[in-house]
PDB file of N, CA, C and O in Angstrom:
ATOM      1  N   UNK A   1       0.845  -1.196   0.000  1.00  0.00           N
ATOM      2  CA  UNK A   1       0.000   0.000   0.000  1.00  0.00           C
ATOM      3  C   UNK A   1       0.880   1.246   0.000  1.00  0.00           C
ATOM      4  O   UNK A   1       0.902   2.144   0.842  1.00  0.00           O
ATOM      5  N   UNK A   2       1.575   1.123  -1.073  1.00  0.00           N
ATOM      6  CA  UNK A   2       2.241   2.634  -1.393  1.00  0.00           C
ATOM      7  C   UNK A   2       1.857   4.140  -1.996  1.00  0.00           C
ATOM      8  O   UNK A   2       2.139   4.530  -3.129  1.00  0.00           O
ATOM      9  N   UNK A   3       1.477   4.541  -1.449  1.00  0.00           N
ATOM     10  CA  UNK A   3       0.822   5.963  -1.831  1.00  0.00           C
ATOM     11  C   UNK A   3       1.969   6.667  -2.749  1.00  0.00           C
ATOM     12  O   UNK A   3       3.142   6.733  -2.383  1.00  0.00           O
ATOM     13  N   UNK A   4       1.584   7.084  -3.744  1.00  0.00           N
ATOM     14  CA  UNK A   4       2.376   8.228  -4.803  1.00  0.00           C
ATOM     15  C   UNK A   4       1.474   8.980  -5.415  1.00  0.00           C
ATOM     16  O   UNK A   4       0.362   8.745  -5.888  1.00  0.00           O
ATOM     17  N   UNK A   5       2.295  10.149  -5.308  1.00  0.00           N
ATOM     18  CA  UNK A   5       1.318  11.213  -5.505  1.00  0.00           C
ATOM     19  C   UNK A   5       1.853  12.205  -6.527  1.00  0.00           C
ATOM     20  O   UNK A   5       2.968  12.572  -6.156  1.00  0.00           O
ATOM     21  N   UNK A   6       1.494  12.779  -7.663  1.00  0.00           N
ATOM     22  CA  UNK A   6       2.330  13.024  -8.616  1.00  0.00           C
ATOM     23  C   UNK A   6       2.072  14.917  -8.464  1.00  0.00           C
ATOM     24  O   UNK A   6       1.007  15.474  -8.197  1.00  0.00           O
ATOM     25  N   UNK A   7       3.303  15.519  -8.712  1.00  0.00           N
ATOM     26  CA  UNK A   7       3.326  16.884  -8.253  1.00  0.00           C
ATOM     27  C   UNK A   7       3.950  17.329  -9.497  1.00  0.00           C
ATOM     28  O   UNK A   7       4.811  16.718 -10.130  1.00  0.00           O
ATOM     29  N   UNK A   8       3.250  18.833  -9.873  1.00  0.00           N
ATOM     30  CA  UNK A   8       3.481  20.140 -10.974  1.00  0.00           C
ATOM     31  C   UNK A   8       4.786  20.328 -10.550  1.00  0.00           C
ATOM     32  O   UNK A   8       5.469  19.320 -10.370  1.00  0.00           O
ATOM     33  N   UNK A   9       5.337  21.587 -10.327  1.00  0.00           N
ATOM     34  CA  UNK A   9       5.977  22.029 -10.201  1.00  0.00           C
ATOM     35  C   UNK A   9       7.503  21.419  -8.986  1.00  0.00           C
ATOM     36  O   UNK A   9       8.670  21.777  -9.148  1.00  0.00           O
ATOM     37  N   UNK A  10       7.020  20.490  -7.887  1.00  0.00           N
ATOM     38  CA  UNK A  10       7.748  20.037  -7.525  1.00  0.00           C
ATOM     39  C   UNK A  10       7.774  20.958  -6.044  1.00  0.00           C
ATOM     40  O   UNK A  10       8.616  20.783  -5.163  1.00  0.00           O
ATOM     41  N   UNK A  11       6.835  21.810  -5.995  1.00  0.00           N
ATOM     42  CA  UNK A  11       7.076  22.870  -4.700  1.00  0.00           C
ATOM     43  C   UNK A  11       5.139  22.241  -4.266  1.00  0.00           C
ATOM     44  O   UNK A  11       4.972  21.601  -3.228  1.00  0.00           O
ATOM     45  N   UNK A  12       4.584  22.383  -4.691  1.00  0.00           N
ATOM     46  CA  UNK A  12       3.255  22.203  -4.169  1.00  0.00           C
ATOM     47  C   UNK A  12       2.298  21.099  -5.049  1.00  0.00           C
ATOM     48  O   UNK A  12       2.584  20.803  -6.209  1.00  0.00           O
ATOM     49  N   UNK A  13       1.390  20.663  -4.497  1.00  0.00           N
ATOM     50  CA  UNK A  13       0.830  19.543  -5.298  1.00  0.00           C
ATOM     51  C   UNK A  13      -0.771  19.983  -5.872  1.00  0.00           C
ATOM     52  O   UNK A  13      -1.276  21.034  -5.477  1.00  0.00           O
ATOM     53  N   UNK A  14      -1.300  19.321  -6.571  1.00  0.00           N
ATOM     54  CA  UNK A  14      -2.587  20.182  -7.379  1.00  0.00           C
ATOM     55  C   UNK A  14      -3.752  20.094  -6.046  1.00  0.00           C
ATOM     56  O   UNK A  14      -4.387  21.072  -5.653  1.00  0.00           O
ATOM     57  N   UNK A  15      -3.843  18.950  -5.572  1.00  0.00           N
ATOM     58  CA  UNK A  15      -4.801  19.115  -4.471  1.00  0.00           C
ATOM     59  C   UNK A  15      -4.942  18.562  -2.877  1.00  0.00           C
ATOM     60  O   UNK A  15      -5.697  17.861  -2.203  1.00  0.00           O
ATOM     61  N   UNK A  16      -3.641  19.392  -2.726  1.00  0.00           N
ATOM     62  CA  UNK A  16      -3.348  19.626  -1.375  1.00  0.00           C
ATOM     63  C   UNK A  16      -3.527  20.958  -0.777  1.00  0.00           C
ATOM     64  O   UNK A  16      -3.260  21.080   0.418  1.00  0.00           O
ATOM     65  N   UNK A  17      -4.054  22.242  -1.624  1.00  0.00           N
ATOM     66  CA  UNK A  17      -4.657  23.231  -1.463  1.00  0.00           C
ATOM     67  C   UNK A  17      -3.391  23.758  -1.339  1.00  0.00           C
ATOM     68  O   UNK A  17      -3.286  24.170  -0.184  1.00  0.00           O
ATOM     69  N   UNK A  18      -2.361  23.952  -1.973  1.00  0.00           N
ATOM     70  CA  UNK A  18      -1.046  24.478  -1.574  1.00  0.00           C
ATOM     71  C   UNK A  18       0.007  24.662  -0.327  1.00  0.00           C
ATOM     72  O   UNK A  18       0.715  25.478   0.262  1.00  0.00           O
ATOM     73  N   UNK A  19      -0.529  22.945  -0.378  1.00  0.00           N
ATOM     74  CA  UNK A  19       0.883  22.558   0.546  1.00  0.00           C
ATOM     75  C   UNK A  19       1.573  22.537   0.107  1.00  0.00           C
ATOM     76  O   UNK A  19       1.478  22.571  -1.120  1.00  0.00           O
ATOM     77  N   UNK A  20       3.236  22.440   0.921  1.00  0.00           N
ATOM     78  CA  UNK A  20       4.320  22.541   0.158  1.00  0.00           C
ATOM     79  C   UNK A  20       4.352  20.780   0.249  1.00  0.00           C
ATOM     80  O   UNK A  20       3.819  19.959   0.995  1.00  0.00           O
ATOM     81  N   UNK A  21       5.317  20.699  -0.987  1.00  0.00           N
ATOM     82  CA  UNK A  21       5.378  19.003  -1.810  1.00  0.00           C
ATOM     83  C   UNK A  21       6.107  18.153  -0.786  1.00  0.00           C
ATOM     84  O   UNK A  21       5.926  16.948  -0.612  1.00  0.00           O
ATOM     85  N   UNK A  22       7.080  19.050  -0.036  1.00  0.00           N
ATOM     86  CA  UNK A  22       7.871  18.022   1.230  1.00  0.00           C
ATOM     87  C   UNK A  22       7.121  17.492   2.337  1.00  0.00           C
ATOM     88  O   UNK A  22       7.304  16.420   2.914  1.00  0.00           O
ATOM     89  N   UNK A  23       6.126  18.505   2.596  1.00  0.00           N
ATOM     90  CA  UNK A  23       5.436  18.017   4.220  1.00  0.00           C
ATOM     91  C   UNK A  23       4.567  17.086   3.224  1.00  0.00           C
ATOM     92  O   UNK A  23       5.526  17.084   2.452  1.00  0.00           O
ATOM     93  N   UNK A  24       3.912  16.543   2.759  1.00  0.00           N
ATOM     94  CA  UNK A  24       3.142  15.871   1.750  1.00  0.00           C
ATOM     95  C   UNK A  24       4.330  14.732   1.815  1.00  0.00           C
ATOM     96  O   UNK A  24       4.476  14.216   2.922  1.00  0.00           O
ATOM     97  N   UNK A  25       4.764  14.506   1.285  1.00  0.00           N
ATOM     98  CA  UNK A  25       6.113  13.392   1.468  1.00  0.00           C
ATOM     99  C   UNK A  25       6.266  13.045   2.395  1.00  0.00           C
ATOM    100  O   UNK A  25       5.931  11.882   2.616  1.00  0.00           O
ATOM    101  N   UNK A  26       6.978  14.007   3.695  1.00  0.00           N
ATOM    102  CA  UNK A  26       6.869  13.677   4.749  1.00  0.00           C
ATOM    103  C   UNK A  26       5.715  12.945   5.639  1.00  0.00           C
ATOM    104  O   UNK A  26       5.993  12.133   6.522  1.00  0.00           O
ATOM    105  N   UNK A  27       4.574  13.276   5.346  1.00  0.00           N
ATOM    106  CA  UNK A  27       3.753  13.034   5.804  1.00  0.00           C
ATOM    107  C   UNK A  27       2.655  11.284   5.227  1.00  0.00           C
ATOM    108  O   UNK A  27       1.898  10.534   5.844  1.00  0.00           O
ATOM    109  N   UNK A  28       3.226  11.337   3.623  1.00  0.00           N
ATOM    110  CA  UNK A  28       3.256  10.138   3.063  1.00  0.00           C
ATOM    111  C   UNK A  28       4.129   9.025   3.812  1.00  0.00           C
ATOM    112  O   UNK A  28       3.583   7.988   4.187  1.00  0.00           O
ATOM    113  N   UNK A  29       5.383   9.235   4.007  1.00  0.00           N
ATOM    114  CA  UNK A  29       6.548   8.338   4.340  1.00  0.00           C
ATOM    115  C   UNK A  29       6.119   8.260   6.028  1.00  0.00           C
ATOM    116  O   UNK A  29       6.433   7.119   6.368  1.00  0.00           O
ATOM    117  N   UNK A  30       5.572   8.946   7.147  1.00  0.00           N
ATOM    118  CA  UNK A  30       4.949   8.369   7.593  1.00  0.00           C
ATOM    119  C   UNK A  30       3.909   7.585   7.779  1.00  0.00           C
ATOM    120  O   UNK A  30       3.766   6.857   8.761  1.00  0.00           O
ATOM    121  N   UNK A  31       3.270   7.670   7.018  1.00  0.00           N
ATOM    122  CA  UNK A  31       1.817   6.574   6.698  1.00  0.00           C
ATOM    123  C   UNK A  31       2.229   5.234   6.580  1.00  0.00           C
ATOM    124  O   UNK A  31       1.821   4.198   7.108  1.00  0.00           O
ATOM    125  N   UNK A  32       3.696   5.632   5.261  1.00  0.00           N
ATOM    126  CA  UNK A  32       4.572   3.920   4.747  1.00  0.00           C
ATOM    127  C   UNK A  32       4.966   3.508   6.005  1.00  0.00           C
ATOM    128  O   UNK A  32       4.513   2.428   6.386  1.00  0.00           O
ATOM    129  N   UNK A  33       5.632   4.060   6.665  1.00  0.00           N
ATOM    130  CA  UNK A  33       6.392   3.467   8.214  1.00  0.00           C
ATOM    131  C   UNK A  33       5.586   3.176   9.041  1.00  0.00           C
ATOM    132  O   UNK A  33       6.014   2.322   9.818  1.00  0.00           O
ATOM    133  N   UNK A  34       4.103   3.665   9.325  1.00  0.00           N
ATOM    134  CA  UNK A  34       3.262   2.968  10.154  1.00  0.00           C
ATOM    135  C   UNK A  34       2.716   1.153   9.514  1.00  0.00           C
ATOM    136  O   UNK A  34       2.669  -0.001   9.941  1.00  0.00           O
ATOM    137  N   UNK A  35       2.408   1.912   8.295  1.00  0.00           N
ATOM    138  CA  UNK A  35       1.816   0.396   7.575  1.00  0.00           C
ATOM    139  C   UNK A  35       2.913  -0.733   7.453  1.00  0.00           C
ATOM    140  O   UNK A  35       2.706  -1.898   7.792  1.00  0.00           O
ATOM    141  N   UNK A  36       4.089  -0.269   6.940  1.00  0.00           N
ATOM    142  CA  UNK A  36       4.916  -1.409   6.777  1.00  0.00           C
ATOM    143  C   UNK A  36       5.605  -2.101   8.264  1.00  0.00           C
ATOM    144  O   UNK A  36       6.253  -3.138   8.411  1.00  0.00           O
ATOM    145  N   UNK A  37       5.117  -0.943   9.378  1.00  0.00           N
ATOM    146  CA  UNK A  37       5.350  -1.741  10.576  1.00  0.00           C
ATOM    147  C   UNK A  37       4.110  -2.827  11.172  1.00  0.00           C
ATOM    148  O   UNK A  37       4.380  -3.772  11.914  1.00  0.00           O
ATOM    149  N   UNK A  38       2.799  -2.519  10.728  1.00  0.00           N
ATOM    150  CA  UNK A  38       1.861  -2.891  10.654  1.00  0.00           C
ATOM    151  C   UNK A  38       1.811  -4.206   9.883  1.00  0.00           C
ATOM    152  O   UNK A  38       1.054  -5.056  10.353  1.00  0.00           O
ATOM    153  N   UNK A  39       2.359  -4.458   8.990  1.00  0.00           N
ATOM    154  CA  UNK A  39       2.666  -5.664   8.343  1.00  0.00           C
ATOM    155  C   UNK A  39       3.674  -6.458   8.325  1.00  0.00           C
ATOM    156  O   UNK A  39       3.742  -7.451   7.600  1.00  0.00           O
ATOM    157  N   UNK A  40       4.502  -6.108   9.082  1.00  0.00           N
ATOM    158  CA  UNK A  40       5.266  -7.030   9.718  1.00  0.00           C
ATOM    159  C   UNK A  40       4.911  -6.975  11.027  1.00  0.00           C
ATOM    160  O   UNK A  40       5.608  -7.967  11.239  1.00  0.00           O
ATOM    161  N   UNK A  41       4.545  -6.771  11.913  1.00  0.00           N
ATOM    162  CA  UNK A  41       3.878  -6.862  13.150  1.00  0.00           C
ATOM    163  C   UNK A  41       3.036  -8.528  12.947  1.00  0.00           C
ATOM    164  O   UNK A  41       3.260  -9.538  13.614  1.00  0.00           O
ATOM    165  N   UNK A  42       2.069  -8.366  11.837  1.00  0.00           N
ATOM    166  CA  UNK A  42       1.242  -9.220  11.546  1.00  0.00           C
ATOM    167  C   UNK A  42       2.190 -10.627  11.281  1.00  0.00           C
ATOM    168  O   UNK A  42       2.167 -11.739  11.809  1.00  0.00           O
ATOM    169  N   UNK A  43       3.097  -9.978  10.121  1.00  0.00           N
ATOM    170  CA  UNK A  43       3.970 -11.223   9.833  1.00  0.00           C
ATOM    171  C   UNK A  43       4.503 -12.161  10.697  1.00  0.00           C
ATOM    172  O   UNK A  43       4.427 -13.390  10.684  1.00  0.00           O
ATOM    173  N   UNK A  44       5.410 -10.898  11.936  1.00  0.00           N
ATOM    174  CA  UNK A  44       5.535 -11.918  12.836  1.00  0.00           C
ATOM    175  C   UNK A  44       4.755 -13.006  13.431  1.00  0.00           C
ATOM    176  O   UNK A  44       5.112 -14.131  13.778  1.00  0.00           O
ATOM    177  N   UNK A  45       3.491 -12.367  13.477  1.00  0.00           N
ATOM    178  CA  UNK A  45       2.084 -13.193  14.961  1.00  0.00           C
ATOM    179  C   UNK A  45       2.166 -14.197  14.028  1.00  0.00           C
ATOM    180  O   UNK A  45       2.961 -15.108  14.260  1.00  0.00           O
ATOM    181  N   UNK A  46       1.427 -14.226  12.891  1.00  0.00           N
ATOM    182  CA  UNK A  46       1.162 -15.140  11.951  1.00  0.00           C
ATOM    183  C   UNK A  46       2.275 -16.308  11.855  1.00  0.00           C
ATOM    184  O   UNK A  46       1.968 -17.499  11.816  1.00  0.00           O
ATOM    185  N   UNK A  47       3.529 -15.857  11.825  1.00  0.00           N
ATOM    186  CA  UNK A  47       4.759 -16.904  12.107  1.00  0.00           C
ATOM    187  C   UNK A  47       4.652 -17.542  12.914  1.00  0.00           C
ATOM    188  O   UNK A  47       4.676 -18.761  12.743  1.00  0.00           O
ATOM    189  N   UNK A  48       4.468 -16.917  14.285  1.00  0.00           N
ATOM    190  CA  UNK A  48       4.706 -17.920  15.387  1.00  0.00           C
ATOM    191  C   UNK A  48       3.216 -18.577  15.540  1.00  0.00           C
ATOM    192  O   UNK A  48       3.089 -19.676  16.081  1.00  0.00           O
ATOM    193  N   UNK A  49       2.375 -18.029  15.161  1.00  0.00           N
ATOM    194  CA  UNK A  49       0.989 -19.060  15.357  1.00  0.00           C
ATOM    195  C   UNK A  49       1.446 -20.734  14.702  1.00  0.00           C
ATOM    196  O   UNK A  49       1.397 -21.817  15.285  1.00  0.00           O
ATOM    197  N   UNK A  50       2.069 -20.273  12.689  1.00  0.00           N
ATOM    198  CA  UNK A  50       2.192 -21.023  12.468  1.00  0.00           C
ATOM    199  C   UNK A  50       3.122 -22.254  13.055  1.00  0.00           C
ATOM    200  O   UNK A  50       2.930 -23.466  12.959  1.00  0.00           O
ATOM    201  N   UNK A  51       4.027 -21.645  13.595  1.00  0.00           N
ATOM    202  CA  UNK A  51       5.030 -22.393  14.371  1.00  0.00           C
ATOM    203  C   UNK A  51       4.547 -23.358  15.134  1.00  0.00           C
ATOM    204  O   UNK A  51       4.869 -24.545  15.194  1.00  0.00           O
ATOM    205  N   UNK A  52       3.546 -22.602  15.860  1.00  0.00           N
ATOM    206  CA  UNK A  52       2.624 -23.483  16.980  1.00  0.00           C
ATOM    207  C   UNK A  52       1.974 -24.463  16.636  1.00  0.00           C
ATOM    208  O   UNK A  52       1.858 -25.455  17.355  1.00  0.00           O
ATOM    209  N   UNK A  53       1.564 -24.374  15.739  1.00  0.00           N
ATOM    210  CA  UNK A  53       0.881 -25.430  15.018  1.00  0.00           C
ATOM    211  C   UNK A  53       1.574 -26.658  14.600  1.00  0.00           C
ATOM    212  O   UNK A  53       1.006 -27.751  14.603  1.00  0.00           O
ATOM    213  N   UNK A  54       2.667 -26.507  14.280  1.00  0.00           N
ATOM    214  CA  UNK A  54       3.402 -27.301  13.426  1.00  0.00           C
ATOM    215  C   UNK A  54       4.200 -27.850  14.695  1.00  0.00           C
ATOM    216  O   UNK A  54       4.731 -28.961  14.690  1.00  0.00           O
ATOM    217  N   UNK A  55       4.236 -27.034  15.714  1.00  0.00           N
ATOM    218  CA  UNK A  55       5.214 -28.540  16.912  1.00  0.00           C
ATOM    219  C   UNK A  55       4.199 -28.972  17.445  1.00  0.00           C
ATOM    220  O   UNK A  55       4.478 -29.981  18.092  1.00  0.00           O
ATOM    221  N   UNK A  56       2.755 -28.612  17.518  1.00  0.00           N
ATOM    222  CA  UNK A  56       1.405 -29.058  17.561  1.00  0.00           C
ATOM    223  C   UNK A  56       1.544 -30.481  17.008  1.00  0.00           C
ATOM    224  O   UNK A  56       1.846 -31.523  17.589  1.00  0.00           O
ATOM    225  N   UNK A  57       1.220 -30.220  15.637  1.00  0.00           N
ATOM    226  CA  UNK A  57       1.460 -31.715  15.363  1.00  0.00           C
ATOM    227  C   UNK A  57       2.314 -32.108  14.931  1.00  0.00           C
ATOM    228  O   UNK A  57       2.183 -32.821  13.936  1.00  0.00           O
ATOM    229  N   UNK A  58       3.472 -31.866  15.409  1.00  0.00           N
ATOM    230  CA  UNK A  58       4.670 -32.638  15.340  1.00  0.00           C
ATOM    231  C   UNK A  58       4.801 -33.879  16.467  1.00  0.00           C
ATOM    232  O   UNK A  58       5.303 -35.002  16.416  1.00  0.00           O
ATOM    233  N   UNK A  59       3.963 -32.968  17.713  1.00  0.00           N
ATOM    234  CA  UNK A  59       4.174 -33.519  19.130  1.00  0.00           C
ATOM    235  C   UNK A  59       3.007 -34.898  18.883  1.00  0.00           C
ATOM    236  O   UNK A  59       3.127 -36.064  19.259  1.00  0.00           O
ATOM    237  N   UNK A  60       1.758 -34.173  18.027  1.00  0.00           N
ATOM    238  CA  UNK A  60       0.924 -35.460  17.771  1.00  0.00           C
ATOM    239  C   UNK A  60       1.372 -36.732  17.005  1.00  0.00           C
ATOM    240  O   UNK A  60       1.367 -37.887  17.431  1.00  0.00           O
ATOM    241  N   UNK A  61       1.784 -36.256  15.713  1.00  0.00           N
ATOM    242  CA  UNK A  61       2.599 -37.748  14.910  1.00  0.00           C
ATOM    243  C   UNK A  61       3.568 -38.027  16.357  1.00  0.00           C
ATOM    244  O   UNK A  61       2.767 -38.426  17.203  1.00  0.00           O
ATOM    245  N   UNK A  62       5.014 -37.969  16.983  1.00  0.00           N
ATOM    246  CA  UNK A  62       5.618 -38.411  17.730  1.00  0.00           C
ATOM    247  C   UNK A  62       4.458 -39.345  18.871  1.00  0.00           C
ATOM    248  O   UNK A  62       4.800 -40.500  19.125  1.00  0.00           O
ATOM    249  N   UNK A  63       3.747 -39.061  19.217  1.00  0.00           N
ATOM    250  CA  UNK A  63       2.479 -39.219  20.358  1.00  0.00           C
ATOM    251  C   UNK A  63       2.051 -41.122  19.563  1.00  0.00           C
ATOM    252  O   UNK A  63       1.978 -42.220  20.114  1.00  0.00           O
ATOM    253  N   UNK A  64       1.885 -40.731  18.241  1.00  0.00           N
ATOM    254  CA  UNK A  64       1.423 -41.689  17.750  1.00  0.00           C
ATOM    255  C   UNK A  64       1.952 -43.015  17.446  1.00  0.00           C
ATOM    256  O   UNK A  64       1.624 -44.181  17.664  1.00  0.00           O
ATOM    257  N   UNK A  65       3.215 -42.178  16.661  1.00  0.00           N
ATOM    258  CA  UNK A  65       4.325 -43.579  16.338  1.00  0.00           C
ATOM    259  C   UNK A  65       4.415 -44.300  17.589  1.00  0.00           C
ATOM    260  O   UNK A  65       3.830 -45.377  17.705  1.00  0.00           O
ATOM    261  N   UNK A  66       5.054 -43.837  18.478  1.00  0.00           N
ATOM    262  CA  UNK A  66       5.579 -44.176  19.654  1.00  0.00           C
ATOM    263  C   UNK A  66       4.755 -44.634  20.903  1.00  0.00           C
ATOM    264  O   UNK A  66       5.333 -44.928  21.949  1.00  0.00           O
TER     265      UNK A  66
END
C-alpha cells in the first residue's frame, strides 16, 4: 500500500490546497512506516501461530508412532 502522488511544479501539489510538496512526502513516508510496521507486526504473529501449530502436530505424529 504505497501511496504516490504526482506533483506540478515540484514545490506544491494540485490538491493539497497548496501545501508545500515536502510536508506531503513527509507526511506520506509516515503513513509507509506505520503500515509497513503494521505488516510485519502481523507477519511476525502469523509466524509464530504457524510455528505453533506445526510442533502441535509434530508432538501429535511423535504421540502416535511411539
Amino acid at each position: 500500500m504505497i501511496i504516490t502522488l504526482r506533483h506540478y511544479d515540484g514545490k506544491t501539489m494540485p490538491f493539497t490546497n497548496g501545501t508545500p510538496y515536502y510536508l506531503t512526502q513527509k507526511k506520506l513516508a509516515q503513513t509507509n512506516n506505520i503500515v509497513t510496521f503494521l505488516l510485519k507486526s502481523m507477519l511476525k504473529f502469523s509466524i509464530k501461530i504457524l510455528e505453533s501449530i506445526l510442533v502441535f502436530y509434530f508432538a501429535l505424529d511423535f504421540c502416535i508412532i511411539f
